[in-house]
C-alpha positions as MATLAB code, in Angstrom:
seq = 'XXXXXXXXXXXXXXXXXXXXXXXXXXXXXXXXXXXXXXXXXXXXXXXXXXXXXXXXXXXXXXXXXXXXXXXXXXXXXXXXXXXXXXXXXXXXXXXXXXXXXXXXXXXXXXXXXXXXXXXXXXXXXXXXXXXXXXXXXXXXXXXXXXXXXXXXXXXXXXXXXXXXXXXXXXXXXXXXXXXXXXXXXXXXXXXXXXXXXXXXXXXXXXXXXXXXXXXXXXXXXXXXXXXXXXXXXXXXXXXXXXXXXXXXXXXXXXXXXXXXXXXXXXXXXXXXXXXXXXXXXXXXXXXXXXXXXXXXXXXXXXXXXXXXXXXXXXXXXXXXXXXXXXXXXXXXXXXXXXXXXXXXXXXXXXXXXXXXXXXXXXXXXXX';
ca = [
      11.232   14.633  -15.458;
      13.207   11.700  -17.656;
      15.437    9.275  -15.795;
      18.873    8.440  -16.668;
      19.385    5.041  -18.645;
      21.437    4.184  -15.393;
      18.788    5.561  -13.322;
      16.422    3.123  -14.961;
      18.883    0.449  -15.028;
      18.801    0.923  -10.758;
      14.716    0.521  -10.931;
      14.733   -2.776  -10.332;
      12.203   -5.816   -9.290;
      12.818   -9.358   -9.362;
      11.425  -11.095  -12.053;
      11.909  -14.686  -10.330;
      10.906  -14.120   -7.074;
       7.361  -15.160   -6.147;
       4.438  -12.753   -6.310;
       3.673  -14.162   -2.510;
       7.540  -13.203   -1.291;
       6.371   -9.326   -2.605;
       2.546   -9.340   -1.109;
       1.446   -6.569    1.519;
      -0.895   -8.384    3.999;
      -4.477   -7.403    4.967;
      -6.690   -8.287    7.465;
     -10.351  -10.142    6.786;
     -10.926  -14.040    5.770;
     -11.604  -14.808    1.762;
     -12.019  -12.097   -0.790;
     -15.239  -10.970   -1.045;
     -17.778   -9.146   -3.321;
     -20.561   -6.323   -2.470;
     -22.183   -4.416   -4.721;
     -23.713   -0.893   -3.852;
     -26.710    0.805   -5.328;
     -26.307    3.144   -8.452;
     -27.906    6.247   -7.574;
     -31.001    6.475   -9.175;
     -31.708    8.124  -11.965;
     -28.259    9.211  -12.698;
     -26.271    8.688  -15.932;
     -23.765    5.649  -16.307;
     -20.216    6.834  -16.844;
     -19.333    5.985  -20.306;
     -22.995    3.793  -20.477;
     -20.943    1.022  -18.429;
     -22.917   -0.802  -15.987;
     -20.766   -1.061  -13.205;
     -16.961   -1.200  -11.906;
     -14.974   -3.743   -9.815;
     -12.854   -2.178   -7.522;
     -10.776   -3.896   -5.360;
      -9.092   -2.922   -1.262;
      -7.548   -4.642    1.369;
      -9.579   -4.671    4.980;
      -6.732   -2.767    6.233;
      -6.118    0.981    7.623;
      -3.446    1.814    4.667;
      -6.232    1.927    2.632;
      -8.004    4.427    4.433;
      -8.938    5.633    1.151;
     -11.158    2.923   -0.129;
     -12.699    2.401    3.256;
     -13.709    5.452    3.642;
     -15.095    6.105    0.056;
     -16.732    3.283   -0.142;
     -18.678    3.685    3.374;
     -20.181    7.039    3.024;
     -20.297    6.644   -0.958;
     -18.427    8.895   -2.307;
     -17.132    6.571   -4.877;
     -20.910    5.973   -6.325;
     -21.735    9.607   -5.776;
     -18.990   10.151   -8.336;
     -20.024    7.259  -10.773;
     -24.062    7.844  -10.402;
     -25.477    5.491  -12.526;
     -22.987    2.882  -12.948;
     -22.595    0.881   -9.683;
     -19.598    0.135   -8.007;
     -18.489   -3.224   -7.219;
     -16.305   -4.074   -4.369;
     -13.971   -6.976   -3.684;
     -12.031   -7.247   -0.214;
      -8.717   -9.546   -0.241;
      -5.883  -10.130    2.240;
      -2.944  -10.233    0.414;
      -1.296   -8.236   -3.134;
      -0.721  -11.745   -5.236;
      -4.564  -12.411   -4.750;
      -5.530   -8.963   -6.104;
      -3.108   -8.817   -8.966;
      -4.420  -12.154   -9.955;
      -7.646  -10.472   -9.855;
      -6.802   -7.819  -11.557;
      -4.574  -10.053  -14.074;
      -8.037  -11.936  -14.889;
      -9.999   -8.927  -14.900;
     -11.893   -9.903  -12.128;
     -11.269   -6.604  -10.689;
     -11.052   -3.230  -12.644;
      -9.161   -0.979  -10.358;
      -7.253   -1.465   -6.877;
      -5.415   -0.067   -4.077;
      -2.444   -2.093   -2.992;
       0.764   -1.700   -1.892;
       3.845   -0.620   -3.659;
       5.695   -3.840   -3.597;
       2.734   -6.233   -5.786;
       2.191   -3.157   -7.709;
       6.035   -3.007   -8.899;
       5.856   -7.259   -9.221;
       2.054   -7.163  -11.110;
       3.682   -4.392  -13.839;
       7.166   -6.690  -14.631;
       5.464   -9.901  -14.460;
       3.147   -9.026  -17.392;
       6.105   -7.424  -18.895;
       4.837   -3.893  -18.327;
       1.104   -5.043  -20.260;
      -1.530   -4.909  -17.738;
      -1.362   -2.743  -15.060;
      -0.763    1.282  -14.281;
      -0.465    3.046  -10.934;
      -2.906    5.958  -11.493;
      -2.626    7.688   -8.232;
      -1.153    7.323   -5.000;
      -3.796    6.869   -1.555;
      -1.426    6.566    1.770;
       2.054    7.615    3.371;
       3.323    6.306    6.164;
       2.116    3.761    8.934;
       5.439    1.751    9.213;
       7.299    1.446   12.480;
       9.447   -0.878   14.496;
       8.167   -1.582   17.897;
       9.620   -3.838   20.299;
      10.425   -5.549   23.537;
      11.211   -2.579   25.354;
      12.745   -5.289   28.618;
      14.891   -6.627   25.420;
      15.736   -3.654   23.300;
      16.324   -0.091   25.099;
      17.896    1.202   21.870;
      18.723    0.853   18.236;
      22.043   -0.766   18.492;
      20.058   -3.308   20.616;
      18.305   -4.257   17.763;
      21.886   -6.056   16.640;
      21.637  -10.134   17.892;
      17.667   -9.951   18.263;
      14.598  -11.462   16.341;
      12.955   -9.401   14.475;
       9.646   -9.928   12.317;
       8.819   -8.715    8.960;
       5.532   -9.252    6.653;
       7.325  -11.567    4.010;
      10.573  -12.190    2.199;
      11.117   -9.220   -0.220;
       8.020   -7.411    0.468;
       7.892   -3.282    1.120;
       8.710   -3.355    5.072;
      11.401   -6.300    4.482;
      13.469   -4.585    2.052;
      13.388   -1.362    4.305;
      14.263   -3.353    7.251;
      17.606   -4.864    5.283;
      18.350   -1.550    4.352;
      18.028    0.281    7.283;
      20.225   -2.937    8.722;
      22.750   -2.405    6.191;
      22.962    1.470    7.353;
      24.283    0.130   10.780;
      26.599   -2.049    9.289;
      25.524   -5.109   10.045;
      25.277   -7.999    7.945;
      22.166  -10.332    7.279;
      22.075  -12.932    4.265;
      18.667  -11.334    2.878;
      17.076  -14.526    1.881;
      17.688  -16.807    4.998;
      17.623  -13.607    7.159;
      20.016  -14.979    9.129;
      22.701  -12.923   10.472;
      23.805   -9.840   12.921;
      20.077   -9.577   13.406;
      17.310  -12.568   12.881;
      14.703  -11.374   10.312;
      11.831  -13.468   10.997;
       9.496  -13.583    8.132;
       5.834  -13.759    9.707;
       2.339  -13.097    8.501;
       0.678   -9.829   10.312;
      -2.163  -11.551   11.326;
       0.521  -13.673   13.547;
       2.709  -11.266   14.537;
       1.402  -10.194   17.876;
       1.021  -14.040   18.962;
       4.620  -13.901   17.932;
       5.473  -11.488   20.072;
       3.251  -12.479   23.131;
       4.677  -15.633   22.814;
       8.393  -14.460   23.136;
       9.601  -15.783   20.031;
      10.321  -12.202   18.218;
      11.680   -9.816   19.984;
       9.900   -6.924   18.083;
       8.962   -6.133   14.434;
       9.061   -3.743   11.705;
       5.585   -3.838   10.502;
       2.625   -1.794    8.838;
      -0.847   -0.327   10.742;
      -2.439   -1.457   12.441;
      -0.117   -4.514   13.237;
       2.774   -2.122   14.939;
      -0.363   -0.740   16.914;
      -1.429   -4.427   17.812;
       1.762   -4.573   19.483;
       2.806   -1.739   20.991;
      -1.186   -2.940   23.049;
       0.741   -6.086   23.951;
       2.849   -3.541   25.509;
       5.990   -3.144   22.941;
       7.101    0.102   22.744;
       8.057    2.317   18.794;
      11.862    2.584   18.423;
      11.855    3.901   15.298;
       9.096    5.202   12.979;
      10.015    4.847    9.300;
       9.124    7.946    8.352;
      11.454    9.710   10.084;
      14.043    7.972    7.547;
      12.627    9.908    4.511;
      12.543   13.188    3.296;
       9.553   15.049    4.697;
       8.583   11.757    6.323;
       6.524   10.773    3.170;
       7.255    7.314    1.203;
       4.363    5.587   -0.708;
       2.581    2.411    1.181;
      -1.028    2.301   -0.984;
      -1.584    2.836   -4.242;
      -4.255    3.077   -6.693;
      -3.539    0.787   -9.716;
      -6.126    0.490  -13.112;
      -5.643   -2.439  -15.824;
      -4.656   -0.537  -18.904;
      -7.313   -2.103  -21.082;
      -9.900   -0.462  -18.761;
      -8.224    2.820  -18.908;
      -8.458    2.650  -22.857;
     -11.860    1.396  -22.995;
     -12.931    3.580  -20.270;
     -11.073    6.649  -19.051;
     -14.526    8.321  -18.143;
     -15.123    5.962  -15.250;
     -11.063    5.965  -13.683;
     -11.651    9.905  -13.996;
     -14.424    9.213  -12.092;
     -13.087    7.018   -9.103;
     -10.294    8.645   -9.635;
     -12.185   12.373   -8.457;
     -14.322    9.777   -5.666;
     -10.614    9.228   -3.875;
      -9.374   12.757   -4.529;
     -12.455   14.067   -2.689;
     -12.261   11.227    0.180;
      -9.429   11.996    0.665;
     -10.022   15.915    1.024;
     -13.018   14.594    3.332;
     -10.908   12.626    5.432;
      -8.436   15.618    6.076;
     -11.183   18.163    6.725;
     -13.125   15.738    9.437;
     -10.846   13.000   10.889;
     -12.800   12.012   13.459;
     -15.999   10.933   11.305;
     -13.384    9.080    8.717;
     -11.435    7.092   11.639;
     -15.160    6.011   12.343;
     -15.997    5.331    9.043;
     -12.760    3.244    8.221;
     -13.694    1.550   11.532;
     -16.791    1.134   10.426;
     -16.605   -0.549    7.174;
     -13.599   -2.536    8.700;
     -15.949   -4.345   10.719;
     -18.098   -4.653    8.184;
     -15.401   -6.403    5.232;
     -13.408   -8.060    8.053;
     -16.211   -9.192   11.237;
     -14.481   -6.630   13.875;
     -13.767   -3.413   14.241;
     -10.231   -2.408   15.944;
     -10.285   -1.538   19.177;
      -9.546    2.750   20.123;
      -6.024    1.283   21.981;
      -4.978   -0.280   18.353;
      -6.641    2.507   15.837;
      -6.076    6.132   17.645;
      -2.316    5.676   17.276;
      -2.539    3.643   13.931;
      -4.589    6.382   12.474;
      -2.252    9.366   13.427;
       0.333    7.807   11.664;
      -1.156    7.180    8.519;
      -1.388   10.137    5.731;
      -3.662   10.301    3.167;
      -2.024   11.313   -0.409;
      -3.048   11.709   -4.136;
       0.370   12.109   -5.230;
       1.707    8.654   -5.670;
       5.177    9.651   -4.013;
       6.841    8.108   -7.524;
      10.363    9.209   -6.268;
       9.769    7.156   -3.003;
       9.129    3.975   -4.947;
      12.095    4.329   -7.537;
      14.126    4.625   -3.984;
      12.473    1.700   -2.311;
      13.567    0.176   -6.001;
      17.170    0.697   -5.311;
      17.153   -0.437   -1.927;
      15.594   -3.769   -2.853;
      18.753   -3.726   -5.552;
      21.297   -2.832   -2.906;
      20.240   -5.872   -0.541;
      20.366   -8.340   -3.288;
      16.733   -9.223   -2.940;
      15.886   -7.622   -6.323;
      17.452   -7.852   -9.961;
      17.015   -4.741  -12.347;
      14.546   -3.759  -14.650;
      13.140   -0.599  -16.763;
      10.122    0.830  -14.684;
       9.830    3.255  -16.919;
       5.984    3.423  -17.906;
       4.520    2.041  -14.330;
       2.571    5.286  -13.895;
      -0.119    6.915  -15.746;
      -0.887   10.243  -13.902;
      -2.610   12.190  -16.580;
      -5.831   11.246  -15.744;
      -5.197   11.985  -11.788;
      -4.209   15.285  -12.850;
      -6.727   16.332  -14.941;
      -8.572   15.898  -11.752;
      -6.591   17.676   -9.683;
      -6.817   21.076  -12.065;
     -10.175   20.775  -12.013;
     -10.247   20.617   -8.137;
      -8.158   23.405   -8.427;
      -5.339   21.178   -6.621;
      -1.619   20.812   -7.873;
      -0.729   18.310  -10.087;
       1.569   15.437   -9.308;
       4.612   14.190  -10.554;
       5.891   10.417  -11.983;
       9.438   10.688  -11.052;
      10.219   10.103  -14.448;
       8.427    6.892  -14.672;
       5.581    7.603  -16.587;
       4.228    5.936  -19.937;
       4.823    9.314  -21.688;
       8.318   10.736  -19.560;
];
């Protein structure tokens, strides 16, 4: 469906701000490469020798952890291996996949909107969405017995400007209370702190709760904080994009045989994952421990897993919205987003899975 021009003049990112300020943080030390096995005696996909896909080490990306540890990815791509690269953070990755030192990527919705306007709309396309979900606020529960207790406390977000910071200002600004979004100073005390920090944060005393992604909100809550408010339950059928799946467009041109193929690897992971949960917790676990050192404990991924939902449909709506709330905070200036998405290929999957197709909000290169 086409947006408005004033529509598109409300989908909006800001240009000047940092890639850093707009990252979604993993979990795991440097990036890292591994490359798996072509099957033998298979074909390559469009003769190419292999693909570089890239993931964080983090349960949002369920998707790529799972593929990639029972293989469903290579199973799709036979002959033509598939190259992995693990990294913490969405600047690193979209300077990977800026370079094209990666091919394809999931990543959150944040350094996806950033990557697309900082190359002026030239390199990247979200092809398909991979996770809903896994957001929450969890706090002090001696500190904070309700929401309007949240007013006058400290409260930790992943960065300045990045997917859970913007909906924390917003949901702020629904109370009406008042916070200068880039000092976070104000009614309430948004504390800007890396996930991999957060719960010493917390057992230290110096937040007095968060609103953070899985597994950190997990992390804490097994510090003993307690979920005031699950972010889901602020949108429509509790769905709103936190992974997607993004492609460089000069690999799409040069080789839409091989995105088709990952592209039918995640639909069927994810189809895999829904139809035996138990085996794909273990596998995400699994290959966790295997890009990151350690595997989370049952107390940090039971809960962390139940709250995550894997999607194909990249939830397009949900990011023009997150878009406008970034707008309405003053954290982000406007631009066009019109051509982010490039679903086609996704969908010609999903017909031939005999699933229902998915739609770009009016974002899409052709809407």
């Amino acid at each position: 469906m086409p947006a408005t021009s004033a529509l598109r003049r409300t989908l909006a990112v800001l240009v000047s701000l940092p890639l850093l300020a707009l990252a979604a943080c993993g979990y795991g030390s440097q990036a890292q490469e591994n490359t798996e096995q072509a099957i033998a005696g298979a074909a390559k996909v469009d003769g190419l020798d292999s693909v570089r896909i890239g993931y964080f080490g983090n349960l949002t990306h369920a998707t790529a952890l799972v593929g990639r540890h029972e293989r469903l990815f290579q199973k799709e791509l036979g002959g033509t291996r598939a190259e992995y690269a693990t990294f913490n953070a969405g600047p690193s990755e979209i300077e990977a996949l800026n370079s094209g030192s990666i091919d394809i990527g999931w990543i959150g919705p944040s350094p996806a909107v950033n990557g697309y306007i900082k190359a002026n709309g030239k390199n990247l396309r979200i092809i398909s969405g991979s996770a809903s979900g896994g957001v929450k606020l969890v706090v002090d529960p001696e500190k904070i017995k309700s929401l309007k207790d949240v007013k006058g406390k400290r409260i930790a977000t992943p960065q300045l400007g990045n997917t859970q910071d913007v909906a924390f200002l917003d949901w702020i600004a629904t109370q009406g209370w008042k916070v200068d979004a880039e000092s976070g100073k104000g009614d309430v005390s948004v504390v800007r702190t890396d996930n991999k920090i957060t719960p010493d944060a917390y057992k230290s005393g110096s937040i007095d709760g968060a609103w953070v992604p899985e597994p950190t909100a997990s992390k804490l809550v097994a510090e003993g904080a307690k979920v005031l408010l699950d972010e889901a339950d602020l949108w429509p059928g509790k769905k709103f994009v936190i992974t997607n799946i993004v492609v460089r467009q000069a690999f799409l041109r040069e080789h839409p045989d091989v995105v088709e193929a990952v592209l039918r690897g995640s639909v069927k992971t994810n189809e895999w994952i829904d139809a035996h949960p138990d085996q794909a917790k273990a596998a995400a676990n699994a290959q966790l421990k295997a890009d990151t050192g350690k595997a989370l404990p049952a107390d940090v991924l039971d809960p962390a897993w139940r709250s995550i939902q894997v999607t194909d449909d990249p939830l397009a709506a949900t990011l023009r919205t997150q878009a406008e709330h970034a707008v309405k905070v003053g954290l982000l200036e406007e631009s066009d987003l019109k051509g982010i998405y490039d679903l086609a290929p996704l969908n010609k999957v999903l017909k031939a899975e005999g699933e229902p197709t998915v739609d770009d909000a009016g974002l899409g290169a052709g809407s």
